[in-house]
ZAGU-390185 format. One record per residue (C-alpha): x, y, z; residue in three letters. Coordinates in steps of 0.2 Angstrom, whole numbers, padded with zeros to 4 digits, always signed. Example, Ala and Ser with C-alpha at 12.3 -4.5 7.8 and 13.67 -1.06 7.14 Angstrom:
# ZAGU-390185
+0062-0022+0039ALA/+0068-0005+0036SER/
***
This chain:
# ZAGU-390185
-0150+0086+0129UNK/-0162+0082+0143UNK/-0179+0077+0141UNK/-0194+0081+0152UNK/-0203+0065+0148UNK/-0198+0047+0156UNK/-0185+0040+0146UNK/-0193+0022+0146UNK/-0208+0028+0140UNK/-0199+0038+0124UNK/-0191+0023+0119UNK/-0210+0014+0119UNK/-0216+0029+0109UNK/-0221+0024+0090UNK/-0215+0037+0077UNK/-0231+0048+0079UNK/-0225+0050+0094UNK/-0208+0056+0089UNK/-0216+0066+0077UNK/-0224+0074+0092UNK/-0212+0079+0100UNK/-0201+0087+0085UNK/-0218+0098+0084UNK/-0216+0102+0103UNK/-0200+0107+0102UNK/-0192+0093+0114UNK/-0181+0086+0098UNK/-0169+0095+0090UNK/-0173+0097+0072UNK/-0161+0092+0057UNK/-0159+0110+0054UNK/-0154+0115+0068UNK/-0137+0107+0064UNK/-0124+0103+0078UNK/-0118+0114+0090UNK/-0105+0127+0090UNK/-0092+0116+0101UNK/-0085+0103+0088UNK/-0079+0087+0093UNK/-0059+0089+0094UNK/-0057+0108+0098UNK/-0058+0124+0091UNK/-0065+0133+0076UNK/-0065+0147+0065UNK/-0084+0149+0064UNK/-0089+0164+0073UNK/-0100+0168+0088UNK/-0112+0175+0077UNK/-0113+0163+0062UNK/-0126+0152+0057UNK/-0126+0134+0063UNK/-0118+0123+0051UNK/-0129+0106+0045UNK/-0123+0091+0053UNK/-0118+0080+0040UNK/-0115+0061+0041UNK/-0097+0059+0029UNK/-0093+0074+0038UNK/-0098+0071+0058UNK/-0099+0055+0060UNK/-0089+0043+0049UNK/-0073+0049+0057UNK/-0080+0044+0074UNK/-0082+0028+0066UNK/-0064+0028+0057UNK/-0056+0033+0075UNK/-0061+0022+0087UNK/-0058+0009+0074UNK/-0078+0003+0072UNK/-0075+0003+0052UNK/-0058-0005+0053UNK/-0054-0023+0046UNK/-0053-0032+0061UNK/-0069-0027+0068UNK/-0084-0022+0056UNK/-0076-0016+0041UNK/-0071-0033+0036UNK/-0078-0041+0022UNK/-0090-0050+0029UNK/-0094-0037+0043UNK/-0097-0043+0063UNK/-0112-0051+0073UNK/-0122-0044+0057UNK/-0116-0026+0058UNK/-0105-0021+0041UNK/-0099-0006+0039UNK/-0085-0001+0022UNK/-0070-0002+0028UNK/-0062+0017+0035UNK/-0079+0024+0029UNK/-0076+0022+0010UNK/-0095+0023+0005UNK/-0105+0034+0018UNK/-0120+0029+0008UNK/-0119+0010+0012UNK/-0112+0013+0032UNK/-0128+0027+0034UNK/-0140+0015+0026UNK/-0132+0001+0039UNK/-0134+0011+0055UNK/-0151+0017+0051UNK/-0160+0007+0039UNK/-0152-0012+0041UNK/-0162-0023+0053UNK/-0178-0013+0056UNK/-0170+0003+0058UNK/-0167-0006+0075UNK/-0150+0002+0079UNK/-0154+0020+0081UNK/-0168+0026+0092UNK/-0171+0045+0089UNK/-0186+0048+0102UNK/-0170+0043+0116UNK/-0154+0040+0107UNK/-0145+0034+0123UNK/-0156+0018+0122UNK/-0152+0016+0104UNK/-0143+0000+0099UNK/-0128+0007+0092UNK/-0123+0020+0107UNK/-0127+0006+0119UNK/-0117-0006+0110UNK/-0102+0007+0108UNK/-0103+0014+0126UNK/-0103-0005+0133UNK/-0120-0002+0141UNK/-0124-0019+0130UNK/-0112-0032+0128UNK/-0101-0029+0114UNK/-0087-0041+0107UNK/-0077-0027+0106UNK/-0078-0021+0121UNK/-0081+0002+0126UNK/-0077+0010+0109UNK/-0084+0027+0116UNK/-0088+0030+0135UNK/-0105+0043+0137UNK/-0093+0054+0145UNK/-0086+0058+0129UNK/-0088+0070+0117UNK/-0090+0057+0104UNK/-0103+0051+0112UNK/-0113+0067+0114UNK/-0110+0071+0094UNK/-0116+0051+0089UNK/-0135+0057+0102UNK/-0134+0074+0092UNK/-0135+0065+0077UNK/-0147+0050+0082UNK/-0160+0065+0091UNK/-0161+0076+0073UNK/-0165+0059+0065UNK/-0148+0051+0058UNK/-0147+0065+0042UNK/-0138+0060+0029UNK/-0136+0078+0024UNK/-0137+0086+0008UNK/-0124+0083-0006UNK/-0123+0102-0008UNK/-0116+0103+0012UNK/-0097+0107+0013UNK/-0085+0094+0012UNK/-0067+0092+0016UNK/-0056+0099+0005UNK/-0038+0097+0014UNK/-0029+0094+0031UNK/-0015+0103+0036UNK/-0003+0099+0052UNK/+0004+0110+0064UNK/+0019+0111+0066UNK/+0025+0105+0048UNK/+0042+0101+0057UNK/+0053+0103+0071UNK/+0070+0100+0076UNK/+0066+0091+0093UNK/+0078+0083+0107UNK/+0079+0063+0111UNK/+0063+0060+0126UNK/+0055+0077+0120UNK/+0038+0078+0115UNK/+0028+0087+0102UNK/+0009+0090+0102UNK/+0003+0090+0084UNK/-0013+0098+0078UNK/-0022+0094+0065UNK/-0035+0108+0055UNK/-0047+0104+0041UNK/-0052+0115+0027UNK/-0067+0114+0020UNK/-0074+0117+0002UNK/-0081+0134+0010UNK/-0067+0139+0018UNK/-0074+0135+0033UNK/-0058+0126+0044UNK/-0059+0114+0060UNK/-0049+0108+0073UNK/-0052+0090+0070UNK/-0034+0084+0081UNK/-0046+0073+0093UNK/-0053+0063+0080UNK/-0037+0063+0067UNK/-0029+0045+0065UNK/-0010+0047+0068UNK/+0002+0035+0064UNK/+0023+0034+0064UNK/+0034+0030+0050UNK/+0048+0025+0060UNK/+0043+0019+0079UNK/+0061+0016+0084UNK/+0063+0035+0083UNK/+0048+0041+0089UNK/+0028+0035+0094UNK/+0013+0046+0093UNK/-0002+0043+0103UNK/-0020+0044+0099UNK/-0021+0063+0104UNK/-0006+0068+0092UNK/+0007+0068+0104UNK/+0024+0063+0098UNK/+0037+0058+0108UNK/+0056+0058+0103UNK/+0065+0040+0104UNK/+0085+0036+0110UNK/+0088+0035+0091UNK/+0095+0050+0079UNK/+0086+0053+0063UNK/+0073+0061+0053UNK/+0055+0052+0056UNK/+0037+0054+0050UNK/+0020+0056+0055UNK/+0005+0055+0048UNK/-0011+0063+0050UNK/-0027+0053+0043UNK/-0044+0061+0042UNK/-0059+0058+0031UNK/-0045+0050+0016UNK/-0034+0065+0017UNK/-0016+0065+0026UNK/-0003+0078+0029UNK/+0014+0075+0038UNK/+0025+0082+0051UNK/+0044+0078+0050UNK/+0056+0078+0066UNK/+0075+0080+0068UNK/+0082+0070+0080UNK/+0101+0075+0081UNK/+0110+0063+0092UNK/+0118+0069+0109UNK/+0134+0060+0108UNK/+0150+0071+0105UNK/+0165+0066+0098UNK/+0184+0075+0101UNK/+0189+0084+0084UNK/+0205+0075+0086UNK/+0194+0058+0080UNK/+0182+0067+0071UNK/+0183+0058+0052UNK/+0188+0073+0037UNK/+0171+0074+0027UNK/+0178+0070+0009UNK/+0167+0072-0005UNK/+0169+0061-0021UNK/+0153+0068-0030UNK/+0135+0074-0027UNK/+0131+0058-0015UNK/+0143+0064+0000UNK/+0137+0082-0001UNK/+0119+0078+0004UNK/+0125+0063+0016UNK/+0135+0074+0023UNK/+0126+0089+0026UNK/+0112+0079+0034UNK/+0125+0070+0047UNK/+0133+0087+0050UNK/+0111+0093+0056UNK/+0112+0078+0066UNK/+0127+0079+0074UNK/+0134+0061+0066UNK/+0151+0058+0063UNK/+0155+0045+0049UNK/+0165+0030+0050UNK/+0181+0028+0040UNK/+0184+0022+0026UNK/+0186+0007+0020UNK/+0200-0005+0018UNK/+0205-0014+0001UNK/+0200-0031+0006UNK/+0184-0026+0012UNK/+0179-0014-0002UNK/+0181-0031-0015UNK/+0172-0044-0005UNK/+0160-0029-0003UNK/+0158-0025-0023UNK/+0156-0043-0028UNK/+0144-0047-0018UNK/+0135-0032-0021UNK/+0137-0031-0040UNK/+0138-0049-0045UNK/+0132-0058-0030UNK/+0149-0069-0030UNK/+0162-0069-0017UNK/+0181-0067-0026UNK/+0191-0082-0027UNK/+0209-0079-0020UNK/+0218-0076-0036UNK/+0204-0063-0040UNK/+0208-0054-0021UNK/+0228-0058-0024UNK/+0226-0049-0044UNK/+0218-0034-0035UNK/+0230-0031-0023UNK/+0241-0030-0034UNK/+0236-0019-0042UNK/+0244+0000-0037UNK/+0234+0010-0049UNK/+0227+0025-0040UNK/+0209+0021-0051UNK/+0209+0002-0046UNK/+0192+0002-0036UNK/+0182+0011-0050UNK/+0192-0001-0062UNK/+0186-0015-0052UNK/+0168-0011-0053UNK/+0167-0008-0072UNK/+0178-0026-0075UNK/+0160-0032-0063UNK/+0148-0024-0073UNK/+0154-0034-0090UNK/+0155-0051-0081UNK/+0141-0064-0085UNK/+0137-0066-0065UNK/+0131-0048-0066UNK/+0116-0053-0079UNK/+0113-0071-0069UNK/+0111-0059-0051UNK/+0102-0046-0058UNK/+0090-0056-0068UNK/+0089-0066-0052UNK/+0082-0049-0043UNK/+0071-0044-0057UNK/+0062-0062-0060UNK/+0058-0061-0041UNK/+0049-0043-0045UNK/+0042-0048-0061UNK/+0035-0065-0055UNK/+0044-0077-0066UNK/+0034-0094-0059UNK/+0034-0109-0068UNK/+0020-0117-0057UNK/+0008-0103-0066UNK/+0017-0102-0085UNK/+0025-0120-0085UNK/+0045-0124-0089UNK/+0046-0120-0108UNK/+0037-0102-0104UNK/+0045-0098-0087UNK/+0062-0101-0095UNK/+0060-0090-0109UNK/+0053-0075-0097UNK/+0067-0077-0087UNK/+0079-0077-0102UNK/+0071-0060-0107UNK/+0076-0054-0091UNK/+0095-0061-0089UNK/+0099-0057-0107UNK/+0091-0039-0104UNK/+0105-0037-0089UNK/+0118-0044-0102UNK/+0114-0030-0114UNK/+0114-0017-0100UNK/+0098-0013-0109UNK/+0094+0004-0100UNK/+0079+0004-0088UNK/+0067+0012-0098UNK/+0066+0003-0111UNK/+0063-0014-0102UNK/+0049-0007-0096UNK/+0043-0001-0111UNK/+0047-0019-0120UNK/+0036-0028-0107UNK/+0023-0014-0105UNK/+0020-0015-0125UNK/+0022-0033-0130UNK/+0012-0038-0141UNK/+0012-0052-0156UNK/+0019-0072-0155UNK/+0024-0075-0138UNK/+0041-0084-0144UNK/+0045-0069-0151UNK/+0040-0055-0137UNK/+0042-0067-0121UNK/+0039-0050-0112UNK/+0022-0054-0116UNK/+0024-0068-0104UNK/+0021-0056-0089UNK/+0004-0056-0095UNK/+0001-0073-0092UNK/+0008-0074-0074UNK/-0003-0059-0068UNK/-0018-0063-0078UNK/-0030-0052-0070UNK/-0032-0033-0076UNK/-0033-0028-0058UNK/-0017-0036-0054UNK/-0007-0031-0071UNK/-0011-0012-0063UNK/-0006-0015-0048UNK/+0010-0024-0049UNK/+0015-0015-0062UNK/+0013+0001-0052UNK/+0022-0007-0039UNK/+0037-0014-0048UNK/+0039+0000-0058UNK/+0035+0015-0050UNK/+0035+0009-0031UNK/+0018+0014-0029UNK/+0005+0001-0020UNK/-0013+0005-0027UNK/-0018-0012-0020UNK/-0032-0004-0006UNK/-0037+0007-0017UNK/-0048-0005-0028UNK/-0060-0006-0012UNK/-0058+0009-0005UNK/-0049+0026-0004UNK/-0029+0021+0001UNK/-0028+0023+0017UNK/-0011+0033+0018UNK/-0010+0041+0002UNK/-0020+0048-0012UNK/-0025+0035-0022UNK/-0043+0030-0022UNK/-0054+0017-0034UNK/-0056+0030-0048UNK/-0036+0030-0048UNK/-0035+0011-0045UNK/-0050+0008-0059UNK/-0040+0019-0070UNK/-0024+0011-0071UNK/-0035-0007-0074UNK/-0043+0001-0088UNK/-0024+0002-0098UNK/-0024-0018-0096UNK/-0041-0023-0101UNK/-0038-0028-0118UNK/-0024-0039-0115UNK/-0030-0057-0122UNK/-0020-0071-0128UNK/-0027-0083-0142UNK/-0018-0097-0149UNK/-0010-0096-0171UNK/+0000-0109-0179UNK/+0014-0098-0173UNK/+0010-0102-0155UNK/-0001-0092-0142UNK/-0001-0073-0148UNK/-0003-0057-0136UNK/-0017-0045-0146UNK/-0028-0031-0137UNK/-0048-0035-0138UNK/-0050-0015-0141UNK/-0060-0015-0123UNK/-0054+0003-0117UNK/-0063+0006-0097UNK/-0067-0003-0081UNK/-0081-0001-0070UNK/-0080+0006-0053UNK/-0090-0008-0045UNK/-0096+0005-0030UNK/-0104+0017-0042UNK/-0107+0006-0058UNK/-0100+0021-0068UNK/-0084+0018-0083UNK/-0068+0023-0077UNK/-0057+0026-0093UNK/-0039+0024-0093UNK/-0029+0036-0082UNK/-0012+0036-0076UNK/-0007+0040-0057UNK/-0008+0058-0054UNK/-0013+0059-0072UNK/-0028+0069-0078UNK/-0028+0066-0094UNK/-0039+0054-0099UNK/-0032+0039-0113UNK/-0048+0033-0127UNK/-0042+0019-0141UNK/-0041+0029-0157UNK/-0057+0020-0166UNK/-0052+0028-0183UNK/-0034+0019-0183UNK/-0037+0006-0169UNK/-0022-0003-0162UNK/-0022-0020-0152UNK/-0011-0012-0139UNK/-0011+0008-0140UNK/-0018+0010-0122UNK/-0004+0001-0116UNK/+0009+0012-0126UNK/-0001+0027-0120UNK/+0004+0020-0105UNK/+0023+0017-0108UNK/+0026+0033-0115UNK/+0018+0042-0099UNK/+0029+0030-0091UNK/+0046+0031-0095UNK/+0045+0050-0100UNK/+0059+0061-0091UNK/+0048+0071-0084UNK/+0036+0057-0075UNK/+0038+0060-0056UNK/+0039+0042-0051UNK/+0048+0029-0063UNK/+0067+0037-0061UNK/+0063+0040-0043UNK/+0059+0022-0042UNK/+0072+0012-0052UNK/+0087+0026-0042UNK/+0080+0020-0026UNK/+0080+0002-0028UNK/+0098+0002-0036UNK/+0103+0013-0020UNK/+0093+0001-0009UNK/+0102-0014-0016UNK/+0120-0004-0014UNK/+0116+0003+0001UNK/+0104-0010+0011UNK/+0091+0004+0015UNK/+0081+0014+0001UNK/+0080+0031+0001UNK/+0062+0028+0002UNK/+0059+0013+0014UNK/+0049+0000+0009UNK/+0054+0005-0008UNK/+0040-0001-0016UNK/+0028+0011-0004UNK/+0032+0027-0009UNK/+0019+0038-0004UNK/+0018+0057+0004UNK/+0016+0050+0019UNK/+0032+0040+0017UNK/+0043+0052+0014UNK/+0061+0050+0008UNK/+0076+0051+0023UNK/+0086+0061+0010UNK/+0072+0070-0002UNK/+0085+0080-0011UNK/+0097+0066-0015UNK/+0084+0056-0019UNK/+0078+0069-0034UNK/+0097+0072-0039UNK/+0099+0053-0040UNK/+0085+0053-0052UNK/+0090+0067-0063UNK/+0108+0058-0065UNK/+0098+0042-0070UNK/+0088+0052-0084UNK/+0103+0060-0089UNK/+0113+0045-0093UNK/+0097+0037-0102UNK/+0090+0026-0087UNK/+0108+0016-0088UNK/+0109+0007-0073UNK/+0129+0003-0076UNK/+0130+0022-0075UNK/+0121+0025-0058UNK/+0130+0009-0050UNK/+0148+0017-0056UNK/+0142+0035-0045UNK/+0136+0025-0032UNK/+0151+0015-0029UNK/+0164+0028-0029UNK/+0156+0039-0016UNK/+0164+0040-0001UNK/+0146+0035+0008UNK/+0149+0016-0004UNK/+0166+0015+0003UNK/+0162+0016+0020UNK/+0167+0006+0034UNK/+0152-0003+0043UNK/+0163-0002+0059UNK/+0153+0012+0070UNK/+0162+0026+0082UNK/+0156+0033+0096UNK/+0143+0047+0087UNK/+0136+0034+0075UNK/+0133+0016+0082UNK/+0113+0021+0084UNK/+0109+0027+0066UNK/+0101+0016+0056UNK/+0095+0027+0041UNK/+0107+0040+0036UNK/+0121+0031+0031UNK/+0135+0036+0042UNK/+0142+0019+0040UNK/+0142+0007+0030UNK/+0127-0006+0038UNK/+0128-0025+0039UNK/+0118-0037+0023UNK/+0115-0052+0028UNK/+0118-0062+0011UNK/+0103-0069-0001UNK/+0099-0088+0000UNK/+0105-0088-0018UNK/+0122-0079-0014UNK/+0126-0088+0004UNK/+0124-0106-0005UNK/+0135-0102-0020UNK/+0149-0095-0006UNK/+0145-0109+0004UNK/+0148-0121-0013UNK/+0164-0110-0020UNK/+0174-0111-0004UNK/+0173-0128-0001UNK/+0174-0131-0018UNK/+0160-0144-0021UNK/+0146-0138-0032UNK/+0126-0140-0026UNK/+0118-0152-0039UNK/+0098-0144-0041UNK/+0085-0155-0046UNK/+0081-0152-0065UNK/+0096-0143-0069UNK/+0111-0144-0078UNK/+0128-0150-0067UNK/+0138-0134-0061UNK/+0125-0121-0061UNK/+0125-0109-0046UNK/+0110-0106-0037UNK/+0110-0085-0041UNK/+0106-0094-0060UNK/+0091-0104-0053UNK/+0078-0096-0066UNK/+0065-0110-0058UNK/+0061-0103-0039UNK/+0051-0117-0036UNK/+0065-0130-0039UNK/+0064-0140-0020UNK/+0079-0133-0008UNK/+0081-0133+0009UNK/+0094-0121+0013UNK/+0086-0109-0001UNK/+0069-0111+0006UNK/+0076-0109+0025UNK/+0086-0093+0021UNK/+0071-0084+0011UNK/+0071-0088-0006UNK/+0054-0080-0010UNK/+0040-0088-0019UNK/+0035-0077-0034UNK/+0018-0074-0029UNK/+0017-0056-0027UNK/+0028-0039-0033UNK/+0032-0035-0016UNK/+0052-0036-0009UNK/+0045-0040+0006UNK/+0042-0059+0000UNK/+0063-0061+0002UNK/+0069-0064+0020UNK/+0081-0054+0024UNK/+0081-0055+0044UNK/+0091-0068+0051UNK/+0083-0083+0060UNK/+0089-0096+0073UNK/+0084-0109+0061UNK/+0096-0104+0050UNK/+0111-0102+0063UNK/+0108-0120+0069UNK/+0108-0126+0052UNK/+0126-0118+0047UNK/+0132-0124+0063UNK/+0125-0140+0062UNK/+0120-0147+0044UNK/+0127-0163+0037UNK/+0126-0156+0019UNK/+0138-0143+0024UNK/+0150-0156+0032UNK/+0151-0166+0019UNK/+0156-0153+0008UNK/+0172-0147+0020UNK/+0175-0165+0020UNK/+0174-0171+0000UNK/+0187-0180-0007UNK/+0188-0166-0021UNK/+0185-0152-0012UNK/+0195-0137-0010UNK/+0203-0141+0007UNK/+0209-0159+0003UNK/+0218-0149-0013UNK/+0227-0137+0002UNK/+0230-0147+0017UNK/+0249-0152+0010UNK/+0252-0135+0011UNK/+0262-0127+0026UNK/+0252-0120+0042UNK/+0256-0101+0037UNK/+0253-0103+0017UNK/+0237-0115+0022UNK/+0231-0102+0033UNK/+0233-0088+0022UNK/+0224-0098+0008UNK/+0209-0102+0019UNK/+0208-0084+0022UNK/+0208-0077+0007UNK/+0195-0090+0002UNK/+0180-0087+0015UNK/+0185-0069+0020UNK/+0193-0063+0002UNK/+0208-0054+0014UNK/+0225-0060+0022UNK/+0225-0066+0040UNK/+0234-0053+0053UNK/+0249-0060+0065UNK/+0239-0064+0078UNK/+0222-0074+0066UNK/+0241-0083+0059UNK/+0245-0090+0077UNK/+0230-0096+0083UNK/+0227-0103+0066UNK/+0245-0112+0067UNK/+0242-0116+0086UNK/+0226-0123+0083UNK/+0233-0135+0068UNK/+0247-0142+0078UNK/+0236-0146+0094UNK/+0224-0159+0083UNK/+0235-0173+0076UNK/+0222-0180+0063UNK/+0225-0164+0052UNK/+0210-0165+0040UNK/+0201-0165+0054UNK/+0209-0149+0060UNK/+0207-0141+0046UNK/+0191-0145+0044UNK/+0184-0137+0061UNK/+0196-0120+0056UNK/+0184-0120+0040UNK/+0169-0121+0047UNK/+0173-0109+0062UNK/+0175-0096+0048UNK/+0160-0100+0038UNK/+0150-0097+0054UNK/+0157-0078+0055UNK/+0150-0064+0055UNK/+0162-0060+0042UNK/+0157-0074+0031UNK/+0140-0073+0033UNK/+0136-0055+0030UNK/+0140-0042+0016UNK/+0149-0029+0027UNK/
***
């Protein structure tokens, strides 16, 4: 808007002056409301229609969000920047409105010449501004921010419209590797009134290795095959558009594998690799498929009378034997106990020895019982009474704070993070503070006091938490829940809210618990989840196979949340059993299980190998002689190879604690570490018991030790060759051990 008067002289003007000119007309008027060009493109609003209001959660805060002004890294932080907070992604338009316009003298905003107001000149890098242009004058932006700032920085009126939805176009697309897509983005408001708002939309990939998005919502199509995400943000509400990406290589039918179906698994495998023009790898061979389950079911490498027992075997049934004779062995309750003390945060530094122990024998003996899924939650989730009896309840003590009981048990159990969400509305998802408040309000009353029987769990009958923005109550509320959960006053119960919360819990018909506990046994099995990160599940996250995701699921609650059952389906698919080699069609996918992928083992699992082939056991500190390390119930016991291959710390719910990407650290140290050396090398170990053996049987021994499998001809003459070139045998053997321990073979779960 332009202005007759000097604009020196209008920034000098007092706010009679201002006033003044609103009477004369030379200032737009609050009523006036902004023009009919929105910021971002098109609108529905006809020619003829009032003026909408300009409204400042509406019109201005996503300016904010998308040039990142209210991020974390710049003044959305917590303690804001140079002065200057704003909530972080707009969480609290009252606060950030009150900021810009009322905070240091109302300094920032100059409505008499709002081109000379602080916060334009700041933004538009007319001032100097430690982070730099945000929003050039020659934006559109720019012009909305002096609409505003000219009608007096309105609030507006809480009876104004607001955002109801978002909605992407297109929803999906089959798309071509180096295509492009141009996404659009259209709000709904609560009059019906819609906007094209793709200009000031945040976008954001779920898999950047398959395709980017830029700021304007254009997509662009990697070199990779696959299905990929992206997500739209504005104003706390998200919408997704999917891409298929069908890879471009063909293969001759004369190689292309026969698609054979062992249950429901390989028919939606199948009939996503058939959309993306992926051929599967073969299957498996013997050898493979049993280092392949022991690791996998038991975290334990077979000995070589375990591999030699199972080849013998000619039974037509011997793999899905195999895997049940696994599921009964004691390493199955000490590995996934292992698993589930990392989720559930068994740390003795926070509940000392005595406690950690039993918490962790909860867990292992749970695993040892196959005690069904459901009900180990329930049996944590409802603890109550003498600790020694109910070391569930011990859970409690290690996440002691109500906020972070909600949030790690939304997390481990039903794959949710709600973490944000107790300062402000998830970013990504749904889940805002009244959601986040809610779930805290179901551990409120958790207290411990001390009896002659020990310290005791009991409820303090304290039923809500208070959303510390609004200073209302928040009662408890389930995730996605509306029904609201009040303590019975006439037949009160230490822990009812908590069995309220159970109950909604590990119900059949909850959407999230079966998904969550199918997609971390198929992540575990598989080395991807369904849902990746599995513990972010989230609409914006979506799964790579939705459907086999839900069928997975249904099979779970069918069988009564019995893990044995799901691992037995699993297994016997032909997508379990097969090869990691890739063809020509394949060697790119990463998500959609056209071959089997490469797991590099736990710290836990590599040591015990490195321990059982050589034969010499790793004495811990604290702990009885001949325990394994996948039995260490102590993560804090002092080991450097455990520490140096990712052994996590217990601090947090997340899986992303374990290290599961290779490091050069920890190939320098296989290839190099004393420790090691002295174990090939012990008096008692396992190749000082074989080196009297002849060069064929010695190598087929050491074979079947490191690799579980027979050597071929030619792995049989380089082994012999390589023995009768050194003269000081032990020595030769050795360097043939140690070659094989830092394999590819050895070293990963393939």
């Amino acid at each position: 808007m332009a202005f007759s008067l000097n604009q020196h002289l209008i920034r000098l003007l007092p706010s009679t002056g201002y006033c003044l000119l609103l009477i004369l007309g030379l200032v737009p008027s609050a009523e006036q409301g902004i023009t009919s060009e929105p910021v971002g493109g098109s609108t529905s609003v006809n020619p003829g229609e009032k003026q909408r209001p300009i409204n400042f959660e509406n019109d201005i805060v996503p300016i904010l969000t998308k040039f990142g002004c209210n991020a974390s890294g710049c003044h959305g932080k917590a303690e804001g920047q140079n002065g200057f907070k704003l909530s972080v992604f707009g969480f609290d338009p009252l606060a950030d409105h009150r900021a810009i316009t009322k905070e240091g003298r109302g300094r920032r905003v100059f409505p008499a010449s709002p081109m000379h107001s602080l916060f334009l000149e700041k933004a538009s890098g007319d001032l100097p501004h430690g982070g730099g242009v945000r929003i050039p004058a020659d934006r559109p932006e720019y012009q909305t921010l002096s609409r505003w700032i000219a009608l007096g920085s309105p609030l507006g009126s809480p009876d104004d419209p607001h955002v109801a939805s978002i909605e992407m176009f297109p929803k999906s697309a089959q798309l071509a590797m180096g295509q492009t897509q141009q996404l659009k983005v259209q709000a709904t408001f609560s009059d019906g009134f819609q906007l094209d708002v793709t200009a000031l939309a945040t976008f954001q990939s779920n898999n950047d290795g398959l395709a980017s998005v830029d700021e304007k919502g254009v997509v662009s199509i990697g070199k990779v095959p696959g299905d990929v995400a992206v997500m739209a943000s504005y104003v706390g509400h998200v919408d997704v558009f999917r891409a298929l990406v069908p890879s471009e290589n063909t293969v001759a039918s004369g190689a292309t594998p026969h698609f054979a179906e062992s249950n429901f698994i390989d028919q939606h495998i199948h009939a996503k690799l058939k959309q993306l023009n992926l051929q599967p790898s073969g299957s498996v061979d013997e050898p493979t498929f049993l280092r392949r389950t022991f690791l996998d079911v038991i975290g334990t490498i077979p000995t070589p009378s375990e591999a030699r027992e199972y080849f013998a075997d000619s039974s037509s049934n011997r793999r899905a034997n195999l895997v049940s004779r696994l599921l009964e062995r004691s390493e199955y309750a000490d590995y996934w106990g292992l698993k589930w003390s990392d989720l559930l945060r068994v740390n003795r530094l926070t509940l000392g020895r005595k406690n950690a122990y039993q918490y962790y024998r909860w867990i292992r003996d749970s695993f040892a019982e196959n005690k069904h899924l459901d009900q180990l939650a329930d049996e944590l989730l409802t603890a109550e009474g003498p600790i020694q009896e109910k070391p569930a309840g011990l859970f409690y003590k290690v996440v002691s704070d109500p906020k972070q009981m909600a949030s790690t048990v939304s997390q481990a159990f039903l794959g949710i993070r709600i973490e944000c969400a107790q300062c402000h509305h998830h970013p990504y998802d749904r889940w805002g503070q009244e959601d986040y408040y809610g779930m805290q309000s179901f551990f409120n009353d958790v207290a411990f006091k001390p009896s002659p029987q020990g310290e005791v769990l009991v409820g303090t009958g304290t039923a809500t938490s208070v959303n510390p923005r609004t200073g209302l109550n928040v009662p408890a509320r389930a995730l996605g829940d509306k029904t609201v959960f009040k303590v019975d006053a006439d037949s009160p119960k230490p822990v009812r809210l908590r069995q309220e919360l159970s109950a909604w819990m590990t119900n059949k018909r909850n959407p999230y618990f079966a998904r969550n506990m199918a997609n971390r046994i198929w992540a575990h099995l598989m080395g991807r989840g369904l849902i990746e990160p599995v513990d972010d599940v989230r609409m914006t996250n979506p799964a790579s196979h939705p459907e086999l995701l839900d069928a997975l699921a249904d099979y779970l609650i069918e069988h009564d949340f019995d893990q044995h059952s799901l691992i037995r389906l699993i297994t016997a698919s032909n997508t379990y059993q097969r090869s990691s080699e890739p063809n020509e069609s394949n060697a790119s996918d990463q998500q959609n299980y056209a071959r089997y992928p490469l797991k590099q083992l736990e710290a836990e699992v590599l040591l015990d190998a490195v321990c059982q082939t050589t034969g010499v056991n790793e004495k811990f500190a604290g702990v009885p002689e001949g325990s394994r390390a996948i039995q260490l119930w102590d993560s804090q016991v002092p080991h450097y190879f455990l520490q140096l291959f990712g052994r996590p710390a217990r601090t947090t719910a997340c899986e992303c604690e374990r290290v599961s990407e290779p490091t050069v650290s920890q190939v320098l140290h296989v290839l190099n570490s004393p420790d090691i050396q002295a174990k090939l090398s012990h008096d008692g170990g396992r190749l000082t018991k074989i080196i009297h053996l002849p060069d064929e049987q010695l190598t087929e021994e050491l074979y079947l030790t490191f690799f579980g499998r027979v050597p071929s001809i030619e792995e049989q003459q380089l082994a012999r060759e390589h023995m009768q070139r050194r003269p000081d045998r032990q020595r030769a053997l050795e360097d043939l051990a140690w070659s094989m321990m830092n394999s590819l073979e050895f070293l990963f779960n393939h």
